[in-house]
C-alpha positions in Angstrom: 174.3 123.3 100.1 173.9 120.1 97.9 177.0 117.7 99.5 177.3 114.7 100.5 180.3 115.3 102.8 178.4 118.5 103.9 174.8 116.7 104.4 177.1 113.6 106.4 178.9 116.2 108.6 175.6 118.6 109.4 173.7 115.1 110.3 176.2 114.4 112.5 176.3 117.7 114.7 172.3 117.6 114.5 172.5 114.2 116.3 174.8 115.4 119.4 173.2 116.2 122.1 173.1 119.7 123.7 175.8 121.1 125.5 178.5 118.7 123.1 181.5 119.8 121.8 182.2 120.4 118.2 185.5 121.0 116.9 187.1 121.0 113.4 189.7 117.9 114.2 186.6 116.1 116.1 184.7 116.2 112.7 188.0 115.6 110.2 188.8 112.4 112.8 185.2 110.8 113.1 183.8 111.2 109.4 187.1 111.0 107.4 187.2 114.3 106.2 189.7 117.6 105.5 190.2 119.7 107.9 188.2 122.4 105.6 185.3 120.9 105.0 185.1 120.2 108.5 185.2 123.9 109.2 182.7 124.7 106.5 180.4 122.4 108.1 180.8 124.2 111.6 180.2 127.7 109.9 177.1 126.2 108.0 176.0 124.9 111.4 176.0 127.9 113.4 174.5 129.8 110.8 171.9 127.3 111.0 171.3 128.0 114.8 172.6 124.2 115.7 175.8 125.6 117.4 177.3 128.5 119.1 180.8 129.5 120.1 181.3 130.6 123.5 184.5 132.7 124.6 187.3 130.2 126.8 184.9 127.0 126.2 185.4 126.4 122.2 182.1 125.6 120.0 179.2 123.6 121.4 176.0 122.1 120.6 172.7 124.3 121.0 169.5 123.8 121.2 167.8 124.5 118.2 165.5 127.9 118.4 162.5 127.5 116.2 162.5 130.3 113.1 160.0 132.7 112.3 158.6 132.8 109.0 159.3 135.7 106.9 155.2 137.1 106.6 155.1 139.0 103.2 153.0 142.3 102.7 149.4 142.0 103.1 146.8 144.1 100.6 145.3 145.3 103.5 148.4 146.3 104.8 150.2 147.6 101.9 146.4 150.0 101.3 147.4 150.9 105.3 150.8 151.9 104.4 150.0 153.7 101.4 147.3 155.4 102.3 145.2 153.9 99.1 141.4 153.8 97.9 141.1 150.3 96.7 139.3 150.2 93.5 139.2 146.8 92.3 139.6 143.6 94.3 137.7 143.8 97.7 137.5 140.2 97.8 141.4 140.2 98.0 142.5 142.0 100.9 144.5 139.2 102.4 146.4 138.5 99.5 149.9 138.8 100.2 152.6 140.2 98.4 156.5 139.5 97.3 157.1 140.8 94.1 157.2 144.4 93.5 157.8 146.4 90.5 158.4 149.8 89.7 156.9 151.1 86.0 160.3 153.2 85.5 160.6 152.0 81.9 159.4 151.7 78.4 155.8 149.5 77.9 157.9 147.5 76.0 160.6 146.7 78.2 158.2 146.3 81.6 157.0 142.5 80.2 160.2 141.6 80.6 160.2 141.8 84.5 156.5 141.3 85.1 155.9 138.4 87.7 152.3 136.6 87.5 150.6 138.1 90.9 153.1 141.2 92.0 152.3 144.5 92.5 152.7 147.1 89.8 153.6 150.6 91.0 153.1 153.1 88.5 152.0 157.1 87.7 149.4 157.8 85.2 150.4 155.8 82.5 147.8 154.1 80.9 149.7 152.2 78.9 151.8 150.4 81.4 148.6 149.9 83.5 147.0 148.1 81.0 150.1 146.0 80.3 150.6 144.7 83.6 146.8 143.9 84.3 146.9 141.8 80.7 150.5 139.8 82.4 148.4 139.1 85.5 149.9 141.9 88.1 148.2 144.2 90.4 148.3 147.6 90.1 149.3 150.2 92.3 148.2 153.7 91.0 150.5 156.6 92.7 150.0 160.4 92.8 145.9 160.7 92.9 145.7 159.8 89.5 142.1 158.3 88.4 141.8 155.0 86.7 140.1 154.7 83.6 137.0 152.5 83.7 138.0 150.2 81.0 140.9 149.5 84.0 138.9 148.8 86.9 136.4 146.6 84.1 139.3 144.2 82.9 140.5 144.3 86.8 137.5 142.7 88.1 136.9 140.7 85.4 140.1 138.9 86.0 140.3 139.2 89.6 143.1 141.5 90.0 143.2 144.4 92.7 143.8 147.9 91.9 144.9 150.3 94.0 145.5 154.6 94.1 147.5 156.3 96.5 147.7 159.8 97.1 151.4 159.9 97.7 154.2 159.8 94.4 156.0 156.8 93.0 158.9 157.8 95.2 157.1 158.1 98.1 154.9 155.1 98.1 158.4 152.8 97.0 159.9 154.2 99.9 156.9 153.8 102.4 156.8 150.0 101.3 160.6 149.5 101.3 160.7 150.6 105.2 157.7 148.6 105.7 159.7 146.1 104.4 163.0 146.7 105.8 161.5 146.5 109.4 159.7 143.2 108.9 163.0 141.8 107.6 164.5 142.6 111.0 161.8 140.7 113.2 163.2 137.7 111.3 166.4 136.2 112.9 167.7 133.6 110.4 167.2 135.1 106.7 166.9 132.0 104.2 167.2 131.1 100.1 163.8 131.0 99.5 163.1 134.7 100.7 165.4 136.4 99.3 165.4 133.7 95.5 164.3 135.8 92.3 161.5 133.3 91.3 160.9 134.3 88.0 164.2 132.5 86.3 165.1 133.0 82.3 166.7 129.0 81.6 167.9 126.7 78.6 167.1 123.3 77.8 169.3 120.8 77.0 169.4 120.2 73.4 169.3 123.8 73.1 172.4 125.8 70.9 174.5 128.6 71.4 172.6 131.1 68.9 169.4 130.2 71.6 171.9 131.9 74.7 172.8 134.4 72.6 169.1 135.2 71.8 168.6 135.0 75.7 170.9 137.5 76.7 170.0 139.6 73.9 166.4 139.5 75.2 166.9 139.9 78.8 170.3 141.4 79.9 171.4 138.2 81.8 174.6 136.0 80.7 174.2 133.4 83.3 171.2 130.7 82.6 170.3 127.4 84.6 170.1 124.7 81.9 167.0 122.3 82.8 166.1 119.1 81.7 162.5 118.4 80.3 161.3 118.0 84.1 163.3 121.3 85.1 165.8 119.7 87.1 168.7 121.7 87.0 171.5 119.9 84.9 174.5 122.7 84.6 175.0 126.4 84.4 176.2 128.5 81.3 177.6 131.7 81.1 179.2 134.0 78.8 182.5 132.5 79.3 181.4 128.7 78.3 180.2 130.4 74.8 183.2 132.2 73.8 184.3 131.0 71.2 182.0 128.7 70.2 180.0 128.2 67.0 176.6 129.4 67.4 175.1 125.4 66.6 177.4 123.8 68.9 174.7 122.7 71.8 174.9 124.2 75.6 174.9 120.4 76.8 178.8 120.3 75.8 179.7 123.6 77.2 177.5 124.3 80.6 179.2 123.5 83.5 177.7 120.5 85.0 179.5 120.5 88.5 176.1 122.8 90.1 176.7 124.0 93.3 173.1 124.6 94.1 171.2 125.6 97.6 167.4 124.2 99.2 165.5 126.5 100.5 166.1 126.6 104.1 169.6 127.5 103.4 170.9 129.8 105.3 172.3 133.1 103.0 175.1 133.8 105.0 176.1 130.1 104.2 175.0 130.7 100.2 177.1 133.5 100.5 180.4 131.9 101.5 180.3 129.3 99.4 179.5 132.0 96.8 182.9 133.5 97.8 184.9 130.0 98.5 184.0 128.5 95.1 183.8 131.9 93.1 180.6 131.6 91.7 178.1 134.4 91.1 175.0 132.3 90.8 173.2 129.4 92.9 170.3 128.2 91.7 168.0 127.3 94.4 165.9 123.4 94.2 163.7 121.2 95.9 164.7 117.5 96.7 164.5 116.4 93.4 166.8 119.2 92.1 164.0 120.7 90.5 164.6 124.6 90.0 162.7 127.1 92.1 165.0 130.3 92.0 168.2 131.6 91.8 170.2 134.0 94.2 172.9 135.9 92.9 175.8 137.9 94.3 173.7 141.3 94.2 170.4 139.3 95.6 172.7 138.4 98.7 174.3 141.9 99.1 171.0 143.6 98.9 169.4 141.2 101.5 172.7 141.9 103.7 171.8 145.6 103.9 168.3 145.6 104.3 169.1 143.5 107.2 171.8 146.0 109.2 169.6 147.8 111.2 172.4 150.7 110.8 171.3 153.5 108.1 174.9 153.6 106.9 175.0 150.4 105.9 171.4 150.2 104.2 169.8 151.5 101.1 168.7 155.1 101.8 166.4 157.6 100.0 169.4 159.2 98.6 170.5 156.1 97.0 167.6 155.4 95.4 167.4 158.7 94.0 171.4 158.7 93.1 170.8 154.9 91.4 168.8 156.5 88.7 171.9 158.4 87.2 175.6 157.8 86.4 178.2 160.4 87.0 181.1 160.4 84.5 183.6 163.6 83.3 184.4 165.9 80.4 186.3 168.5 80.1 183.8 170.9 81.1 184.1 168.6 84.5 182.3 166.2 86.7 178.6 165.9 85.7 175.4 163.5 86.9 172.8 162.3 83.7 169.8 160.3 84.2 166.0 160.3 82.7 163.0 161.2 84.4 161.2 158.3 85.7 157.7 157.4 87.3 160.3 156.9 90.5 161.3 160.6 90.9 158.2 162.4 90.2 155.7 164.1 92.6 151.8 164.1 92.0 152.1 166.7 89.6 154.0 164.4 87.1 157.1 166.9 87.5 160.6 165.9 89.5 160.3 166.1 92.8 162.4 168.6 94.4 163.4 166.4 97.3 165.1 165.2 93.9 166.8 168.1 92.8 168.2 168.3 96.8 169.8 164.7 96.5 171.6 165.4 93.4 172.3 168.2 94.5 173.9 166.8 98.2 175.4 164.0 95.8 177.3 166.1 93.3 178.8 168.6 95.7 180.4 165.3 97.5 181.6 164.2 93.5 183.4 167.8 93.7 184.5 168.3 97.1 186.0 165.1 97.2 188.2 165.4 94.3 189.9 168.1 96.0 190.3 166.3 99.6 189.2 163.5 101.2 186.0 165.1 103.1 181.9 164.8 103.0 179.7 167.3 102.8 176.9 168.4 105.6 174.5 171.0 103.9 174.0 174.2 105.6 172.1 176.5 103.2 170.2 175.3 100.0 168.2 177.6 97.4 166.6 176.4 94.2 165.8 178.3 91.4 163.0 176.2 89.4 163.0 178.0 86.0 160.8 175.1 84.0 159.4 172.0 85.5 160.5 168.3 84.3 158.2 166.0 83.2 158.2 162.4 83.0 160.8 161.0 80.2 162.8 163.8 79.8 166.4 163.8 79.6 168.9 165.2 83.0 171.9 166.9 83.4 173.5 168.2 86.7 176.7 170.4 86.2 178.2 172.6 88.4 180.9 174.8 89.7 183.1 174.9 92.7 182.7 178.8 94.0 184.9 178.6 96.7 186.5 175.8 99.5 187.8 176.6 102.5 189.3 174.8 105.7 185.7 173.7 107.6 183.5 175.1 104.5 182.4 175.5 100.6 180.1 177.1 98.0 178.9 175.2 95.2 176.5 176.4 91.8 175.3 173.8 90.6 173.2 174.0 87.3 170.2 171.5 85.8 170.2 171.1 82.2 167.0 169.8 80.0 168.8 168.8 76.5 171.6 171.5 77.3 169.1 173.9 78.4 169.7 175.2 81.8 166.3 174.5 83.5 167.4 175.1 87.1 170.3 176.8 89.4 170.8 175.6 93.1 173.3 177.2 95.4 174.5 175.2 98.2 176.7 176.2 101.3 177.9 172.9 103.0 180.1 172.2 105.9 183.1 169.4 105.1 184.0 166.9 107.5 187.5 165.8 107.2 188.2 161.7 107.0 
């Protein structure tokens, strides 16, 4: 992190030798300094792979292990993965890959997250092809579906790859994310500049309160680097510093200009404990000239953290990113699930998926069981009665009812709506496990 104290202190335990001792009253005593930041300075250091504590012998000097580089996805290994024809692009195979986006939204909502060279995964939605090929992405066809010629035309003529895998949006997000998942696990020291959002929404000094306002409007966000006309970061502003302020009064007077900001190399699990000692929610990430060239927030960190347990409990499963896709609230007909349809959850058909339908189903039988004691839910029988398909964009609704619970067991109907319209009946038999 951006300190002098901090750069002072981390110079000095660099410069002792191997096999030194490092203590927080060595540090406070030799450079001046609290006994905190002394400590913060150890933590950062054996994040950093500079020192290590060893049980009855206290923290020591180490020497320093060379890093491996984070390697992003590969065309050629992404077609391997995905099992894709490549279409468009054969002179791009070893282009390599760090942004990916799913089309799971409106055309006019998808320029708002398009990234200049990332991968576009999408159904057959013409539309939203032809919209990310124009912002400069790569496209990533799922379910079989053919690609118009027009596509493949305006692909090669701008150099763009397009790809068409036989598997479903689901499918082909998943097969990436554990693709993913394991390469992030050959990497031993996770840094800021893999895990930074690059594409960062900012204000410029001289710019007003009605321009933030337009900003969050526009993009969903509340917290904005302000840059200077060189984009070196000069404060943050947030929804707080514009309270209650006129709509012409300038951000210049209102950002916070004490930036707490990280370089690339840092360390997240240092980003993230500064992010908890100073109670900040954003870091924006700069080169040696404090010139922006990310951010991290809490939710980047968190999601790096569990991609990075190599324990399935404590990372992103399918289930979850099925269950993400809805919200679960109550009425008083009782607990229900809504959602919408999405290129995400649909098969090759263009219907939902019924490995869908099984995951909402597993998810809202937990919802129920759960409010009557503290147990989850192990299925033991499931049956599915499909009366009319869902397609893409249509509105969801999971209701159900509680047939019967007993010490080790329950019975659950559980009904799928399309715009109150029961579509579906499941009945699922599932074995509780006490807490």
């Amino acid at each position: 992190m951006n300190s002098t104290k901090h750069a002072k202190l981390l110079a000095y335990i660099r410069n002792l030798k191997p096999g030194s001792k490092v203590s927080v009253r060595l540090l406070a005593k030799e450079l001046n300094v609290s006994d905190g930041t002394a400590y913060r300075a150890i933590k950062e250091a054996e994040a950093e792979g500079l020192v290590k504590t060893v049980p009855k012998v206290g923290t020591i000097r180490i020497e320093t292990q060379e890093k491996k580089e984070l390697k992003d996805l590969t065309l050629n290994e992404i077609i391997r993965i995905t099992e894709s024809a490549l279409l468009a692009g054969e002179n791009l195979t070893s282009l390599s890959f760090s942004n990916f986006l799913i089309g799971a939204m409106a055309v006019e909502a998808i320029e708002r997250f398009l990234v200049e060279g990332c991968l576009f995964i999408v159904g057959n939605r013409e539309d939203a092809q032809l919209k990310a090929l124009k912002s400069g992405a790569h496209l990533l066809v799922t379910g079989g579906f053919k690609v118009s010629q027009e596509m493949l035309r305006y692909a090669q003529e701008n150099n763009l790859a397009v790809l068409s895998s036989p598997f479903d949006t689901f499918t082909v997000a998943s097969l990436l994310h554990q693709a993913l998942y394991e390469r992030l696990n050959e990497k031993e020291i996770l840094t800021a500049k893999d895990i930074m959002v690059r594409k960062v929404f900012t204000l410029s000094l001289g710019q007003k309160v009605k321009d933030w306002r337009q900003l969050f409007l526009s993009t969903g966000h509340s917290r904005f680097p302000v840059v200077d006309e060189e984009n070196r970061v000069c404060g943050i502003i947030t929804a707080t510093d514009v309270n209650s302020a006129q709509e012409s009064e300038l951000v210049d007077n209102l950002m916070s200009k004490n930036v707490i900001s990280a370089n690339p190399d840092t360390p997240i699990g240092h980003v993230a404990r500064v992010m908890t000692w100073e109670r900040i929610d954003l870091v924006p990430v700069v080169d040696s000239l404090q010139k922006l060239l990310g951010i991290i927030s809490r939710q980047d960190i968190i999601e790096a953290l569990q991609r990075l347990e190599r324990q399935p409990q404590y990372g992103e499963t399918l289930e979850d990113l099925i269950i993400k896709n809805f919200i679960a609230g109550e009425d008083e007909e009782g607990l229900y699930l809504e959602g919408r349809v999405n290129d995400f959850l649909i098969n090759e058909l263009g219907i939902l998926s019924s490995t869908v339908l099984l995951s909402l189903s597993i998810f809202y039988a937990n919802l129920v069981v759960r409010k009557k004691i503290k147990a989850s839910v192990i299925v033991d029988n499931y049956s599915l009665s499909l009366l009319t398909p869902f397609s893409y964009g249509e509105s969801l609704m999971v209701r159900g009812n509680l047939l019967s619970l007993e010490k080790r067991k329950a019975k659950l109907e559980i009904d799928f709506y399309l715009q109150k319209q029961k579509t579906a009946k499941a009945l699922i038999d599932v074995r509780l496990l006490e807490k």
